[in-house]
Structures are given as structure tokens and as C-alpha cells.
C-alpha positions in Angstrom: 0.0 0.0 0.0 1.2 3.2 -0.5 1.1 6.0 1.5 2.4 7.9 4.5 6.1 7.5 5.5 6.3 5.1 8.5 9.3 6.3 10.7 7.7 10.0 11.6 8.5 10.6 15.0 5.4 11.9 17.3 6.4 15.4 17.4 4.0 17.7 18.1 2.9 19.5 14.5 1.8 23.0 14.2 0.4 24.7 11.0 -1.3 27.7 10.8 -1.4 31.3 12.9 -4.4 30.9 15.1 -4.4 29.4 19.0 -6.4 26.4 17.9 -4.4 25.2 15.5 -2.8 22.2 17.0 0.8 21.3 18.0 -0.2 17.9 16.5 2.3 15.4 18.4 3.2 13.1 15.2 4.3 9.8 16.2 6.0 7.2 13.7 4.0 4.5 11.7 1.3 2.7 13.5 -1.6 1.0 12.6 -5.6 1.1 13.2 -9.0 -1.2 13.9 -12.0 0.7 13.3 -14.4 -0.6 16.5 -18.1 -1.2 15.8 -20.7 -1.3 18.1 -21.4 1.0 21.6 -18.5 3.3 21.8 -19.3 3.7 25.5 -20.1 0.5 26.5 -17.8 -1.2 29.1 -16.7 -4.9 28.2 -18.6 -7.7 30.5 -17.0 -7.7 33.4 -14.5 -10.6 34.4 -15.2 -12.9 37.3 -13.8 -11.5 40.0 -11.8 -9.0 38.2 -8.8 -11.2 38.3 -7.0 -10.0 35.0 -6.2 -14.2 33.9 -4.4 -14.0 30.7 -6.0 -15.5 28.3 -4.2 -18.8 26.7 -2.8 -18.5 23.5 -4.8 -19.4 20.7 -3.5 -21.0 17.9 -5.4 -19.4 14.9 -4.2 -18.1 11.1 -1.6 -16.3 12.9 1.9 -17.6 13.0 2.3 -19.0 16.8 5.4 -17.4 18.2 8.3 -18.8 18.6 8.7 -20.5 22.4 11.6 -19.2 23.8 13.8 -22.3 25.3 15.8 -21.7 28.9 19.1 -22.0 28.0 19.0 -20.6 24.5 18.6 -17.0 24.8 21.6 -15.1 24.2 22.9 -12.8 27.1 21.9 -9.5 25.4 18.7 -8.0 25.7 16.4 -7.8 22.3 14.1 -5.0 21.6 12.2 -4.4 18.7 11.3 -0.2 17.5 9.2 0.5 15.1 10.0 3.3 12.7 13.6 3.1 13.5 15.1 4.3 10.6 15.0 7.9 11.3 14.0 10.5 14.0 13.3 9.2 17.9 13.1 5.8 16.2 16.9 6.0 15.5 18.0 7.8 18.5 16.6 4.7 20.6 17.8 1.9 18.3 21.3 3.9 18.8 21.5 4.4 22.2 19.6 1.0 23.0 22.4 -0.4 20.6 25.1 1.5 22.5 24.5 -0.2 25.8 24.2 -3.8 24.8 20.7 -4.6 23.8 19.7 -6.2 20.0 17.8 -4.1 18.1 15.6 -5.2 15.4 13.5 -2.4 13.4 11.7 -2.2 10.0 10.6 0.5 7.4 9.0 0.4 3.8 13.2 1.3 2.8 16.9 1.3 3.9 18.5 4.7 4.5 21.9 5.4 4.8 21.6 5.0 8.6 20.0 1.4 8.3 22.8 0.1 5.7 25.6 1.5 7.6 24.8 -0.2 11.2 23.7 -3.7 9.7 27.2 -3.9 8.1 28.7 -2.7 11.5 26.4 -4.5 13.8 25.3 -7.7 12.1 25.0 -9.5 15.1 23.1 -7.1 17.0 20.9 -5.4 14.3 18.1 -6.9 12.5 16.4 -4.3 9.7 14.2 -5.9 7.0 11.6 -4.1 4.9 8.0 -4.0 5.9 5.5 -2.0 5.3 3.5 -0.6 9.0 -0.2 -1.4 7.6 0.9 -5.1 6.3 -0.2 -6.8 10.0 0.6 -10.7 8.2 4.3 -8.9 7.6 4.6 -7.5 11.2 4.1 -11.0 12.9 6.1 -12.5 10.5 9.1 -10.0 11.3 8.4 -10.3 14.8 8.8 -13.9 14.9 11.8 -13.8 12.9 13.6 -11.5 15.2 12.5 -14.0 18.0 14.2 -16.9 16.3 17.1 -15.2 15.7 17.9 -13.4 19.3 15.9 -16.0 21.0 13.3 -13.9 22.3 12.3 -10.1 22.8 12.4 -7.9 25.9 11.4 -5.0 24.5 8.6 -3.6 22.0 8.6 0.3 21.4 5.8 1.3 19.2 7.3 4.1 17.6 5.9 4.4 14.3 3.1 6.9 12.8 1.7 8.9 10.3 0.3 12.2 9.8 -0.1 12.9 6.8 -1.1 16.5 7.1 -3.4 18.3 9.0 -7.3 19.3 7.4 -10.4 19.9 8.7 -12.5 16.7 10.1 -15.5 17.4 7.9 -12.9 17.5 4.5 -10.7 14.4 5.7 -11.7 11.5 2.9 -12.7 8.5 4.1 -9.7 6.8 2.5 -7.5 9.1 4.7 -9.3 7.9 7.9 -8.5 3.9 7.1 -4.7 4.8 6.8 -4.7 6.8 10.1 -6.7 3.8 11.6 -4.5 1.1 9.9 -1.2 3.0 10.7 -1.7 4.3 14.4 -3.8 1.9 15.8 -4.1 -1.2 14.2 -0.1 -1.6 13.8 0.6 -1.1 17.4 -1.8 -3.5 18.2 -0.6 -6.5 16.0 2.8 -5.4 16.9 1.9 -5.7 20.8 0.3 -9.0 20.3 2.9 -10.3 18.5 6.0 -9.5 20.7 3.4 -10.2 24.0 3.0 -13.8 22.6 7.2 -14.4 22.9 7.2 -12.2 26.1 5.0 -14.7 27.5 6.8 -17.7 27.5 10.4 -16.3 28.3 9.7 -15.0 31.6 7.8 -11.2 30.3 8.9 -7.9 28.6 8.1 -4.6 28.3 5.7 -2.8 25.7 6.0 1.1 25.2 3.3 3.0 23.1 4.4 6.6 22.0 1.4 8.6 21.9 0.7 11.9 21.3 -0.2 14.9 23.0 -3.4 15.0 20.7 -5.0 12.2 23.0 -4.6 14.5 25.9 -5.8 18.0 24.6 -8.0 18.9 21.8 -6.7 20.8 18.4 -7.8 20.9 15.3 -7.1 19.7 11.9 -6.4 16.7 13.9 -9.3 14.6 14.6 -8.6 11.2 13.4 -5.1 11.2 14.4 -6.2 12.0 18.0 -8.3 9.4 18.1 -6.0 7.0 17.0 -3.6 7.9 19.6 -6.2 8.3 22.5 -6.9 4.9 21.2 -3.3 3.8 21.9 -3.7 5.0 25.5 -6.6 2.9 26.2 -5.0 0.2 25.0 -2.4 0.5 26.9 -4.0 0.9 30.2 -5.7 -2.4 29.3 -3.3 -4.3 28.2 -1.6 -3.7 31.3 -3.8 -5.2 33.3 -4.6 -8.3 31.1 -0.6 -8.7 30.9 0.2 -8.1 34.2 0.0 -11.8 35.3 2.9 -12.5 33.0 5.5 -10.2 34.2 5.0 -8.2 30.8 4.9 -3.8 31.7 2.6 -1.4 29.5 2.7 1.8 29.2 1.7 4.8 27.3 4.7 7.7 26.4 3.1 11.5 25.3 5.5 13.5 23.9 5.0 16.9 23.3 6.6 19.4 20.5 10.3 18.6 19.7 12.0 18.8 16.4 11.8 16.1 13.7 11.1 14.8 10.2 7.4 16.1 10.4 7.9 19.2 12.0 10.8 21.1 9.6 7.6 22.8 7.6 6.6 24.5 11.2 7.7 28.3 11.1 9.4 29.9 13.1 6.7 31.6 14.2 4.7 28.7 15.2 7.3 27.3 16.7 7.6 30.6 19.2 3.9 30.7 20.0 4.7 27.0 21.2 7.8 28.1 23.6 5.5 30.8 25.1 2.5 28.3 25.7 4.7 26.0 27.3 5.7 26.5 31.5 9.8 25.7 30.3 9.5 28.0 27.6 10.9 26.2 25.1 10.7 22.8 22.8 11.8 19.2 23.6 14.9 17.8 22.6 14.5 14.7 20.9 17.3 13.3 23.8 14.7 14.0 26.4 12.1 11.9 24.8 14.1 9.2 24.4 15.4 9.5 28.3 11.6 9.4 28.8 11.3 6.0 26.5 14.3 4.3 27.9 13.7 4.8 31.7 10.1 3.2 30.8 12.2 0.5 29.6 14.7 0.3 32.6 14.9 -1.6 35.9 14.2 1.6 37.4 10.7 1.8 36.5 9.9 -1.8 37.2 6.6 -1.6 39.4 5.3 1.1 36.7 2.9 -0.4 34.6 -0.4 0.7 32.9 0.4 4.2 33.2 0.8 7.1 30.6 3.8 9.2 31.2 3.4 13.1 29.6 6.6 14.9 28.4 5.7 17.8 27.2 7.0 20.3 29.2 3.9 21.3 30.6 2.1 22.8 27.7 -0.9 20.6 28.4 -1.4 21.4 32.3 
């Protein structure tokens, strides 16, 4: 399918002079289900709330790889979405500079990509998939699991905003990508990786978000929705994964400079420093910092929660 670009980091994205146009956090690719049915209704509750995981099913999908004791390497495996290029590539970097294999994808190889699989070919998986192809996704995610022997980490990373237009203009075909991209994708991905979490001891899952899901703007409907989606999810799925030592949580950026944001004038960008408490944009290091504690030891008994870094701008 073509379309969007997949490895957009979630920066916020402003266009246009007046106070409601939205610093529209952009994350990287992602993907989207459409639910049917009552948007408000509360799923039956579970017998005495415990959150059982459920046992996995053995369906069309491909069953994940088991992870054997024993045959794990030492190094830690995560997999980031979108990692070819803005906070995608700062994490697979850093993640790569303190030991961990790194696996990533994108619809094409940059520069970047080429250069660290012929530097780190045993610690660097990149193979071509495109973010809306959920068949593709479990495949890679199984692959990566047969290869490292498991995964520790998922960081869904990956977005698309295509641009910003008015909710009553965006074509239908423009609300299935934002759906497939931002909210379906994360959720294969998640199952996927939570399926080899499970049976090597647990894992972590990190959604980036968006400030979008937190404050209205507009221009920015759809893409809110998927990401307020995301959050949900995430609060969910920690509960229902809980049980198996596997963490969930939800990361909101706010503004910092990327790939989607380089069309933002300077102007907009100034009205954004003085409506936020520091004063001033993020720096793509301090969203990262934000990902990887999420990630470390030192927020193990954090789960299910959604961590804002926005510099206050949505207080």
C-alpha cells in the first residue's frame, strides 16, 4: 500500500497562525481497527476481576516462537518500530550503545540502516515491511525472536500524519490509513511481541502517543483518536498482561523537532515556547530518556500508566 512515510517521530505539529491550531504530536508509523458497536459500553466484566491472561490461541496467525531456557543469548532484544529515522533511530542507537539487540523495519533502507547492519550484524536486524501489512509485522516479529531468541522490548514508535485538514474535508480513504497506521499496527505489533514475552519470563511494551490524545486541536481529529486509542490500550493491556511479568505503558511527547515538523515556522514554533511552563521545545534526547527509563529496571513496578513529556504545555 502506498502511503504515509512510516518512521515519523510523534512530534508535536503545528500549522497555521491561530491558538487552535494544533501542535499535533506526530508519532512514527502505527496501525488502526475501526471498532463497531457502543462506543461507551464497558466490556462484561471478568469474574472477580482477576486479569487471567488469556491462553494463547492457535489461529491463522503464525504461533510465536517458544523461547527455550538456555538458549537466549545474554543481550537483551528490543524491537522499534520506525527506527530508521527520527526518535526511532536515537533509541535503536543508544539501546544499541548499551548492549541490547535491536531489530526495526521501514518500507526502505537509508543510509543510517545500511551502515549499522554492516557494523552490527549480530546485534541489528532491519528488513523491509510495510506498517499497515499486519501478516508482515508477525512475521518480522517472529523472525527477530528466532534469531535473538526472544524479545524484551517492543517500542511502538511508528506513525503517520499525513497533514493536518479539517474533520469534515478528511476522505474516508484518509481515515482507514490513520486507523491502519496508528492503531491497528501497534496492536498486532503488541500482540505479537506479548506472545514471545509470554513464554520467556515477560517484557516490556512502550506506546508513543501523542499529546493530541490528551488536549484537543484541530485539523487533527482522526489522528487524535487514534492515539487516544493507543492510551486505552495501553491501560488495558496492562492489566490483562500483568500476570505474565510483561509492563505497558503509554509515552506523550510533546513538540520537539523532527522529520514532520521542519515545515513549522518559526513563528509557530515561538507561539509553542511561550505556551509552554519551560518555555521552550523538547529535545529529541529527552524523549528518548523518557522511553528508555520506561524501559529500565528503574521503572519496574510502573505499569499501565501514561507518562506526559511535554513540558507542561498541556497542564
Amino acid at each position: 500500500m502506498s502511503g504515509p512515510q512510516e518512521e515519523t517521530a510523534h512530534a508535536a505539529v503545528v500549522s497555521g497562525p491561530t491558538e487552535e491550531t494544533a501542535p499535533t504530536a506526530v508519532a512514527g508509523e502505527q496501525e488502526t481497527t475501526a471498532v463497531a458497536g457502543e462506543q461507551g459500553a464497558a466490556p462484561a466484566a471478568v469474574a472477580d476481576e482477576r486479569e487471567t491472561a488469556p491462553a494463547a490461541v492457535a489461529d491463522e496467525r503464525e504461533s510465536a516462537p517458544a523461547a527455550v531456557a538456555g538458549e537466549r543469548e545474554t543481550a537483551r532484544t528490543a524491537v522499534i518500530s520506525g527506527g530508521s529515522r527520527g526518535l526511532g533511530r536515537l533509541l535503536v542507537e543508544r539501546l544499541l550503545a548499551d548492549g541490547w539487540q535491536v531489530a526495526t523495519f521501514s518500507r526502505s533502507a537509508n543510509d543510517f540502516v545500511k551502515d549499522t547492519v554492516a557494523e552490527r550484524p549480530d546485534h541489528f536486524i532491519w528488513e523491509s515491511v510495510d506498517l499497515v501489512d499486519r501478516k508482515a509485522l508477525r512475521t518480522f516479529v517472529n523472525s527477530v525472536a528466532r534469531r535473538f531468541g526472544g524479545i524484551d522490548l517492543l517500542v511502538n514508535n511508528a506513525a503517520v500524519l499525513n497533514r493536518q485538514e479539517l474533520f469534515l474535508t478528511t476522505s474516508s480513504r484518509q481515515v482507514d490509513t490513520l486507523l491502519a497506521s496508528n492503531l491497528a499496527a501497534p496492536i498486532a505489533l503488541a500482540q505479537a511481541c506479548a506472545r514471545v514475552m509470554s513464554g520467556s519470563g515477560g517484557g516490556q511494551i512502550i506506546n508513543v502517543s501523542s499529546i493530541n490524545a490528551v488536549r484537543g486541536y484541530r485539523g487533527v481529529a482522526v489522528y487524535s483518536a487514534t492515539k487516544a486509542g493507543l492510551d486505552g490500550f495501553s491501560r488495558s493491556l496492562a492489566r490483562e498482561l500483568g500476570p505474565l511479568n510483561i509492563r505497558v505503558n503509554s509515552l506523550v511527547p510533546g513538540f520537539f523537532d523532527s522529520d514532520m515538523t521542519t515545515e513549522v515556522t518559526e513563528q509557530n514554533r515561538e507561539r509553542i515556547a511561550r505556551r509552554t511552563p519551560l518555555g521552550r521545545l523538547a529535545d529529541v534526547e529527552e524523549i528518548a530518556n523518557a522511553v528508555l527509563f520506561l524501559a529500565s529496571p528503574q521503572s519496574s513496578f510502573i505499569t499501565g500508566q501514561t507518562l506526559v513529556v511535554d513540558g507542561g504545555i498541556t497542564c
